[in-house]
Structure formats: structure tokens, C-alpha cells
C-alpha positions as CSV (number, residue, x, y, z in Angstrom):
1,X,-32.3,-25.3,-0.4
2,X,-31.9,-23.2,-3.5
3,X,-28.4,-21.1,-3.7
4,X,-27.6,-18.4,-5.4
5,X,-23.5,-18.0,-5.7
6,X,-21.1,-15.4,-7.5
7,X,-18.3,-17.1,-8.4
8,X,-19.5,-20.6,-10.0
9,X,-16.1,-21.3,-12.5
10,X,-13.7,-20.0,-9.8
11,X,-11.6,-22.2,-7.5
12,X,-13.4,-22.4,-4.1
13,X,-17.0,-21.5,-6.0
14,X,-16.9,-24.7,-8.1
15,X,-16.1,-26.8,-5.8
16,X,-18.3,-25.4,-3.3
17,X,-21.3,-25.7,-6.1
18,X,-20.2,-29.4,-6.6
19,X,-20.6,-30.2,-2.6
20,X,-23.8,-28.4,-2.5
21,X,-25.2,-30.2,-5.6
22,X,-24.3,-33.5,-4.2
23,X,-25.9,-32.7,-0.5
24,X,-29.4,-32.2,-2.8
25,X,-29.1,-28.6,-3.0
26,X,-30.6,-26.7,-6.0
27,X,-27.5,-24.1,-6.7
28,X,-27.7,-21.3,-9.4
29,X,-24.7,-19.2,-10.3
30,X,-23.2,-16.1,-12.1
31,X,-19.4,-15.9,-12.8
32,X,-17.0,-13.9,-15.5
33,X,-16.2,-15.7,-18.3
34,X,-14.6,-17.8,-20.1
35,X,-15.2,-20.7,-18.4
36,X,-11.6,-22.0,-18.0
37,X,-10.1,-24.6,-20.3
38,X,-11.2,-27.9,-18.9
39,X,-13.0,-26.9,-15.9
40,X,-15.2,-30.0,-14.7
41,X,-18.6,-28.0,-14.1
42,X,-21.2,-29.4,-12.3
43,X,-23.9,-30.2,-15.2
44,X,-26.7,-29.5,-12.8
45,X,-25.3,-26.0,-12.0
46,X,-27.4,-23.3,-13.6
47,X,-24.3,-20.7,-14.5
48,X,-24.9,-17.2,-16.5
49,X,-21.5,-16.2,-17.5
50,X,-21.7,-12.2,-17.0
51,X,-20.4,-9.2,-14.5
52,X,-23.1,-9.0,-11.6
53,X,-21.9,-5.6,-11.0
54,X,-23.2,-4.6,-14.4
55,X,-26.5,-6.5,-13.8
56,X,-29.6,-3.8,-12.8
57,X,-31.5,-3.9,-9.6
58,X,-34.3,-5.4,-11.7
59,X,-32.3,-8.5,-12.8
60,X,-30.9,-9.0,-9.4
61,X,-33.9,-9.0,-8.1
62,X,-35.0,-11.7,-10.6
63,X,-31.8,-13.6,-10.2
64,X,-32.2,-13.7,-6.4
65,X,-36.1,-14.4,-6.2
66,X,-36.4,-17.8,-4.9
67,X,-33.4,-18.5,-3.3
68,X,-32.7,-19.0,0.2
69,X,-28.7,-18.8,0.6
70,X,-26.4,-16.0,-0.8
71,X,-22.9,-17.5,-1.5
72,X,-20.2,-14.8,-2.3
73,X,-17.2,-16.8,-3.4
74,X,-16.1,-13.8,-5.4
75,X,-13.4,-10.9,-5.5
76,X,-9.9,-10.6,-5.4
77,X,-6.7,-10.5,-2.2
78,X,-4.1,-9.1,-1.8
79,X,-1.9,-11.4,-4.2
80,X,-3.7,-9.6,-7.0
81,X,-1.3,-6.4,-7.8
82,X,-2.9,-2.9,-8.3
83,X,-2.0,0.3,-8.6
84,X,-2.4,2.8,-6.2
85,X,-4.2,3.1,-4.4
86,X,-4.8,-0.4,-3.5
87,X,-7.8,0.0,-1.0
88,X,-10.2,1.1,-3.7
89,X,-10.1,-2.0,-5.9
90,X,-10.7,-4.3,-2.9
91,X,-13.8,-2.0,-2.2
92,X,-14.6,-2.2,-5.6
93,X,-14.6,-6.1,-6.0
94,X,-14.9,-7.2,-2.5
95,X,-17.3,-4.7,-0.7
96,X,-19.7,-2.7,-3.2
97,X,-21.1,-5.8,-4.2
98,X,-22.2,-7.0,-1.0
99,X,-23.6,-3.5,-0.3
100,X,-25.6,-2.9,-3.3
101,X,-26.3,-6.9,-3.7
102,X,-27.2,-8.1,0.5
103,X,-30.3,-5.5,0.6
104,X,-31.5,-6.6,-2.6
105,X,-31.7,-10.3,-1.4
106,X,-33.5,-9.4,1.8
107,X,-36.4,-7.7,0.1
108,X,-36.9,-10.5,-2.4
109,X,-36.6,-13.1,0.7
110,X,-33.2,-14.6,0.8
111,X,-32.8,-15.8,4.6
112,X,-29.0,-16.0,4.6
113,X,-25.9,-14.9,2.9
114,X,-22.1,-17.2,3.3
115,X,-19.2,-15.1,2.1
116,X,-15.3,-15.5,1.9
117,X,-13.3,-13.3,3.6
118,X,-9.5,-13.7,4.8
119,X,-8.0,-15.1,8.3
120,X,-6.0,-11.8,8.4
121,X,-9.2,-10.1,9.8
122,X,-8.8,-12.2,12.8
123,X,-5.7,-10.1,13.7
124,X,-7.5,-7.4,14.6
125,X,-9.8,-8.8,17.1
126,X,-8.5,-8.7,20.7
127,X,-9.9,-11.7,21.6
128,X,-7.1,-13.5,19.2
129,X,-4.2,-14.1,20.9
130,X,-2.0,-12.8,17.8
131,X,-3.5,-9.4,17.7
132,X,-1.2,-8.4,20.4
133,X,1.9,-9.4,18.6
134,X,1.1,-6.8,15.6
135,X,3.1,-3.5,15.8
136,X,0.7,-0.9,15.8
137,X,-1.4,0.4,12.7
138,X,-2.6,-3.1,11.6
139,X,-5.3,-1.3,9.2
140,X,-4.0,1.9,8.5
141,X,-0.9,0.2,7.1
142,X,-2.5,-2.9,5.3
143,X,-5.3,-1.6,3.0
144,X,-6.0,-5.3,2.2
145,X,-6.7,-6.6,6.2
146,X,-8.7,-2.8,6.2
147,X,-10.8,-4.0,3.6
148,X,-11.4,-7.4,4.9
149,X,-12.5,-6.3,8.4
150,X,-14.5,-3.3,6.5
151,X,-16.0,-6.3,4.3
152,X,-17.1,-8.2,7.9
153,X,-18.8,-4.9,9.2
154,X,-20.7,-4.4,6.4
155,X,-22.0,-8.2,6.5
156,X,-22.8,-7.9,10.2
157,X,-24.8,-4.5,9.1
158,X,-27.4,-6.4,7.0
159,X,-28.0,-8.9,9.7
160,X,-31.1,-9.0,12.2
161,X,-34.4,-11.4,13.1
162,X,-34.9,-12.4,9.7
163,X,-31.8,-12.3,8.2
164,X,-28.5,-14.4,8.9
165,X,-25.1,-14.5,8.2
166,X,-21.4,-15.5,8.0
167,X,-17.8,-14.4,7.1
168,X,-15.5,-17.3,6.7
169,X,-12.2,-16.1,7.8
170,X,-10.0,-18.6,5.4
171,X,-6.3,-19.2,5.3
172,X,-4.0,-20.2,2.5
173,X,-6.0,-23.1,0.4
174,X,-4.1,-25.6,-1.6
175,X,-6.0,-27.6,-4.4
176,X,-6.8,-27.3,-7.6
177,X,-9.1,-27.0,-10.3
178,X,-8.6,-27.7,-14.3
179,X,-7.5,-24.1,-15.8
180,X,-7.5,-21.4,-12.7
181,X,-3.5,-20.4,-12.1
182,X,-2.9,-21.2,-8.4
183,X,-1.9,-18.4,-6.6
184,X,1.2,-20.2,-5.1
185,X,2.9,-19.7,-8.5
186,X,4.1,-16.4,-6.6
187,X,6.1,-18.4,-4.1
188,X,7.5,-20.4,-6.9
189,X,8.9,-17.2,-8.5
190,X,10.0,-15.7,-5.1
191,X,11.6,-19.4,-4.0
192,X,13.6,-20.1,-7.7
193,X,16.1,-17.0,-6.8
194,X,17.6,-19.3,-3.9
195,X,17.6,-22.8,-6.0
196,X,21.6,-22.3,-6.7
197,X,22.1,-21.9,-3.0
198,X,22.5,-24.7,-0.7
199,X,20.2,-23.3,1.7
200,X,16.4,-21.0,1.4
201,X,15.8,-18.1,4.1
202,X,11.8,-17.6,5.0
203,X,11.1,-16.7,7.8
204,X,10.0,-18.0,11.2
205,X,6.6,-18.2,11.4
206,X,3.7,-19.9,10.3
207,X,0.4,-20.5,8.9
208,X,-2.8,-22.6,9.0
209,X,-4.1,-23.9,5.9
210,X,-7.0,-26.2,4.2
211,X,-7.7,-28.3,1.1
212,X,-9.8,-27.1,-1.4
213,X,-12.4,-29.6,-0.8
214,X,-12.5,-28.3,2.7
215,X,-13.3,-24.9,1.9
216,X,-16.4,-26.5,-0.2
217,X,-17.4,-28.2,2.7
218,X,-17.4,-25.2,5.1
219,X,-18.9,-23.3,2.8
220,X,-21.5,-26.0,2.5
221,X,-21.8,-26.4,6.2
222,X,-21.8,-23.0,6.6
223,X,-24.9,-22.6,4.2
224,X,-27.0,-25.6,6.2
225,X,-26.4,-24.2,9.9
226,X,-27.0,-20.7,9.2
227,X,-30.7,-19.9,10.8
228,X,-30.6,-22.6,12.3
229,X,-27.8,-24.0,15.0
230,X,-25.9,-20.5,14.3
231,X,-28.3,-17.3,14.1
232,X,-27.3,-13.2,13.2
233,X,-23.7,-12.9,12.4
234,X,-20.6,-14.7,12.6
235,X,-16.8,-14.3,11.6
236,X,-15.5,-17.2,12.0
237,X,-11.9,-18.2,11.6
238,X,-11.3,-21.5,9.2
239,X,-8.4,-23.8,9.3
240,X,-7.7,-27.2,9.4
241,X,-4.0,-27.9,9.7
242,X,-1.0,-25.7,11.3
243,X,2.6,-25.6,9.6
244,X,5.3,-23.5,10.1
245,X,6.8,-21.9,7.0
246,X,9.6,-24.6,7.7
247,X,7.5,-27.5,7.6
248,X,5.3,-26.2,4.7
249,X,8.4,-25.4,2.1
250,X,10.0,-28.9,3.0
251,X,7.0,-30.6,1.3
252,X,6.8,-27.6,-1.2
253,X,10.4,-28.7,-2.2
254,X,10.0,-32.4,-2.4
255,X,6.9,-31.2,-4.7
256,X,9.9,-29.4,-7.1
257,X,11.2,-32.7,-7.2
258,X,14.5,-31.6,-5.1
259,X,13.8,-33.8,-2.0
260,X,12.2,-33.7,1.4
261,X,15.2,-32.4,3.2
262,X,15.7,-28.8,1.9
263,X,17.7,-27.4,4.7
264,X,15.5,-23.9,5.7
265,X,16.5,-21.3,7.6
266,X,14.7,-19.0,9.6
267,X,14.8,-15.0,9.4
268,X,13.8,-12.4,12.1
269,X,11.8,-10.3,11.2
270,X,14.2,-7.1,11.3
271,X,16.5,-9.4,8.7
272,X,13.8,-10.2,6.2
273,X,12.8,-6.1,6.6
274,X,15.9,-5.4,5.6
275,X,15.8,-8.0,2.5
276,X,12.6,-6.1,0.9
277,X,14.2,-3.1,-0.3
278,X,14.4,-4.4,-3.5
279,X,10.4,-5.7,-3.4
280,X,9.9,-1.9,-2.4
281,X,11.7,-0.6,-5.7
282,X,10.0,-3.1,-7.7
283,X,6.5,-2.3,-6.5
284,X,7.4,1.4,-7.2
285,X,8.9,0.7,-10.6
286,X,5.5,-1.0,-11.6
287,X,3.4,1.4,-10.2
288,X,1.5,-1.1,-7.5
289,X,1.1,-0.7,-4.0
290,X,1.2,-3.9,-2.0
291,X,-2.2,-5.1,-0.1
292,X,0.0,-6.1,2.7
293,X,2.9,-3.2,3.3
294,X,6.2,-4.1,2.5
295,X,8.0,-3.0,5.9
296,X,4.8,-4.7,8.3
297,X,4.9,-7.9,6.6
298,X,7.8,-9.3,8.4
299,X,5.6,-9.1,11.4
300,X,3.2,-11.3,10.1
301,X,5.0,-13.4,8.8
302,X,7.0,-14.3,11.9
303,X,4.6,-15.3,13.6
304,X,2.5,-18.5,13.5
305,X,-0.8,-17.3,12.3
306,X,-2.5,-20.8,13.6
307,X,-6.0,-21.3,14.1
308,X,-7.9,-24.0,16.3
309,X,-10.1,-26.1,13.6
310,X,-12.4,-27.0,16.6
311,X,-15.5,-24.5,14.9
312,X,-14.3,-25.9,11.4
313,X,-15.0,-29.5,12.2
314,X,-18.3,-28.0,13.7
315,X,-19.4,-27.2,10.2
316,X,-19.3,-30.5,9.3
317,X,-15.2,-30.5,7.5
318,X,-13.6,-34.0,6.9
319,X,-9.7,-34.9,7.0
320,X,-8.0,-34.6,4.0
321,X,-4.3,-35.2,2.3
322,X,-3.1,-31.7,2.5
323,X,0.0,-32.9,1.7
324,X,-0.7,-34.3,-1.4
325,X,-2.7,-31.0,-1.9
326,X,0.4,-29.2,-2.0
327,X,1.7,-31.2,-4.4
328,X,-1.0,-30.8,-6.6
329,X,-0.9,-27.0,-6.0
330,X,3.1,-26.8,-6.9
331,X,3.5,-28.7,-9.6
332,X,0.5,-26.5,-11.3
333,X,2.1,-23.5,-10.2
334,X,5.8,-24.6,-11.2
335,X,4.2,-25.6,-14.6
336,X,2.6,-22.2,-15.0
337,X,5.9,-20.0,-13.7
338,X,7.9,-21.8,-16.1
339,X,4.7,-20.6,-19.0
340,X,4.1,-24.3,-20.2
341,X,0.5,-24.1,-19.8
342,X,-1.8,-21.1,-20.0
343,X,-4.2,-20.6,-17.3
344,X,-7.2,-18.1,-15.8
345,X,-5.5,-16.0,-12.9
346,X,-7.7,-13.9,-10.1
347,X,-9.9,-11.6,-11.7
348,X,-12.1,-8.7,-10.5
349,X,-14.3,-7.6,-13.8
350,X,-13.7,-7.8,-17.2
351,X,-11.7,-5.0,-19.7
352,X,-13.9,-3.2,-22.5
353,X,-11.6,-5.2,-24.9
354,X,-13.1,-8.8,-22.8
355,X,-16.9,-7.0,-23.0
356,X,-16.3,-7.0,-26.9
357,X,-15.0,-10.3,-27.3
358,X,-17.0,-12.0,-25.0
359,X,-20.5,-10.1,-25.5
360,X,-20.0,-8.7,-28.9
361,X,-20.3,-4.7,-27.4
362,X,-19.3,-2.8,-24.1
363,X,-21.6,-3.5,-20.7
364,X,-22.4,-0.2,-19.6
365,X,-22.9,-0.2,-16.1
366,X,-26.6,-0.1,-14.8
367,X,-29.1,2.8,-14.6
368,X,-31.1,1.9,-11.8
């Protein structure tokens, strides 16, 4: 099977082109640059280091001519601050791409299309138990899960006899890879203001999570089943392990190096609501708005956002050491917090000042 994935030097997208590489596939990929500092590359990878958004129909249509998967490991969440408003830079990075980018596959013969989405979707489907713990106004409060579930329609839209595809509906990933900055160097930040206490208040809920390596292999699994055990569309909630916040930030701590036995206590929701007004300030003072709204986070949050991994280990995912996983993800991030190494962080394009450096002039966008 030849690929063709956006993303190649990123996180998940590496990874996922190693797996697929070593399962025989033939995978072919665009990313931003610079490749980040140290970042083990599969050699066999074919990787064009440029903006597909400022690539022209033509060139996508050369770049896609051939393949017979799609693999959109790409974009940006809703730990990426922007200003306001937010929704429009996840439709710019997360959505226009897949609908100026999906058609053009179909007509040069690409069968099916794999992208990465967000397990927040689920909570909008009634069929998920969850969904009827949110307040209401899941979407028109959290431009972030909007997008996301905006993102899955527009997937399913594409999809018919000849054309297949999936969402993958993933949850908080830990893992890492040679020069990206994790994303958990947020918690790092938000966790150091309680160190001098004897005690750290999170709340009372919970998440499911994964291992880098089993992201690749979904995405991997994903890519081989499509058209064949799974046909048209599918959204598919991903997770392998379930830990509430409690369980998770005892290993995170031992990770710091301050022990196993971090004594954690649990907030309500209304308590941890009422402990944002500063995040609310700051947000304002920067000029951001928050993916995920200040005031209807606690309700997420309390709540144990697990997921069964029955249709995971259906794509073919292995066990793994998410614990050590962890580790490897905190002592990055607690490295990068405290600025001793430089790393990539999430990206959506690059700034004219990038274009110049990287390319020598300004991309203008394409004239199709």
C-alpha cells in the first residue's frame, strides 16, 4: 500500500510512518519544517518539507497520484492558544484542508483517507454514556469539540461506494519523540504552583489514554482495515488504558522525582469553577480565548472520560508501558518548563518571517 501522510516530522506522524514502513508499506509525506533537532526519521520515508495548504490543485494532484491511503496526522487542539476567535484557526488548520484536500484524492484514485481527531467528539453522540452528564451547550460553548465534530461530518461527507474512511477519536497520548515539546509541559506549569503545599487539588475525574506507539499502530491498523473489514465511515473512539486524574498525577509525581505517594485531592466541579477566575483574567489579559471554555471545563473534567479499548485492540493495538510512557513524557516536559532544552511546539503554518528563512521568499498562497 502506498500512503500519502501530512504530518511526517510530527509526533503521532513519525511514528505512524515508521509502523507503516516496517509492515511493508511504501509511505510518502509532507510536513512544515525544520525537521526537529534529532528527530529519528525513517530513511525510507519520502518527506517534502513545505505548507500543503500553499501547495496548488496541480501539485496535489501530483502528490496524491498513486497513493491508496490519505493519512491526516496534522493540525493543532485546543492546548495551542489563539486569539479570538478560536473556532476559526481550528477550521483553518484542522478542516479546510480536508475539504479542499479529500476531493482532490478521490479524483486521482485514493481509496481511503485515516485522520486524527479528538475523543471529545464522542461527547456529543447520545449513544455515549457521558454525553448525558454535559450541561447543556457542549458545542456552542467549546469551539474546539465544535470543530472536531464539524471536522467528523465533513469526513463522513466525502465517503460513499468507492471511497472509505475513518476519524480516530484519540485521547491524551504520552510518548515521545527527539525535539517536539510535549504538550504535558502545560500540566507541569499548572502543577509547580502547588509544589510548596503538602497537598495538589485536580479534580475528580478522569481520562483514557495511549502510548505513542499505540497511536502508530491504530493509525496503521486503521489504514489496512479500511475497505476492507470496515467500509464508508467511521468515528471511532481510541484508548487503551483508563486512570483517574488521581491515579495519573501519582505516577506524574514520582516522574518529578518527589515520590509515588503525592497525597491528591479531589475538587467538585463548582470548587474548581470557582478557582478559574484567575485563568479567565489571564486568557483576557493575553488576548486568547480558550478551545475548551473556562466555566464548562469543570464538567469535563469531573468526569471519567473512559473509553472501552475493545475496537482499539480490533485494529490490531499491542500492550504497552504507559507508565513508563509517562515518565518519558514528564521528564521532557519538566526539562522544557524549566527552558533547559529548546524544542518544536504544535504548529499550524509557518510566519512570513519562517517562509523567508526556510525558502528564501514568501509562499503566496495558490491560484488555482
Amino acid at each position: 500500500m502506498k500512503v500519502f501522510l501530512v504530518g511526517g516530522t510530527g509526533l503521532l506522524g513519525c511514528n505512524a510512518a515508521k509502523e507503516l514502513i516496517k509492515r511493508g508499506h511504501e509511505v510518502k509525506a509532507i510536513a512544515l519544517p525544520p525537521i526537529p533537532t534529532g528527530c529519528p526519521l525513517p530513511k525510507e520515508m519520502d518527506l517534502e518539507l513545505y505548507d500543503i495548504n500553499k501547495k496548488s490543485t496541480k501539485e496535489l494532484e501530483e502528490m496524491l497520484k498513486g497513493c491508496d491511503c490519505f493519512i491526516f496526522a496534522s493540525g493543532i487542539d485546543e492546548r495551542d492558544e489563539r486569539p479570538h476567535p478560536v473556532y476559526d484557526w481550528y477550521e483553518k488548520f484542522n478542516i479546510k484542508p480536508l475539504k479542499r484536500i479529500l476531493p482532490i484524492a478521490k479524483k486521482v484514485g485514493v481509496k481511503k483517507a485515516v485522520v486524527l481527531g479528538s475523543y471529545f467528539s464522542m461527547l456529543n453522540r447520545e449513544e455515549y454514556p457521558l454525553s448525558k452528564k454535559m450541561p447543556k451547550g457542549l458545542l456552542e460553548r467549546n469551539p474546539y469539540i465544535r470543530a472536531r465534530v464539524h471536522q467528523e461530518e465533513v469526513v463522513k461527507s466525502m465517503c460513499d461506494e468507492n471511497f472509505d474512511a475513518c476519524v480516530l477519536e484519540l485521547p491524551y497520548i504520552f510518548g515521545t519523540l527527539e525535539g517536539i515539546k510535549p504538550v504535558w509541559t502545560i500540566l507541569i506549569e499548572q502543577i509547580s504552583s502547588m509544589d510548596k503545599l503538602s497537598f495538589t487539588m485536580y479534580p475528580k475525574g478522569g481520562t483514557a489514554m495511549l502510548t505513542v506507539r499505540q497511536v502508530a499502530e491504530t493509525i496503521a491498523g486503521a489504514a489496512e482495515k479500511l475497505g476492507n473489514e470496515y467500509k464508508g465511515f467511521h468515528a471511532w473512539p481510541i484508548g487503551m488504558y483508563n486512570l483517574t486524574w488521581k491515579e495519573f498525577l501519582k505516577i506524574v509525581y514520582d516522574a518529578r522525582g518527589m515520590g509515588p505517594n503525592r497525597k491528591i485531592v479531589g475538587v467538585p466541579a463548582w470548587m474548581m469553577k470557582m478557582g478559574l477566575g484567575k485563568t479567565i483574567k489571564e486568557y483576557k489579559r493575553k488576548g486568547i480565548e480558550s478551545g475548551l471554555d473556562v466555566k464548562y471545563l469543570p464538567a469535563i473534567m469531573n468526569v471519567n472520560l473512559f473509553i472501552d479499548n475493545t475496537q482499539t485492540k480490533a485494529l490490531g493495538v499491542q500492550e504497552d508501558d504507559i507508565k513508563a510512557a509517562i515518565f518519558d513524557s514528564v521528564k521532557v516536559s519538566v526539562a522544557s518548563y524549566k527552558g533547559e532544552v529548546e524544542l518544536l511546539g504544535m504548529r499550524g503554518d509557518l510566519s512570513e518571517e519562517e517562509e523567508i528563512k526556510y525558502f528564501g521568499h514568501k509562499i503566496p498562497d495558490p491560484v488555482d
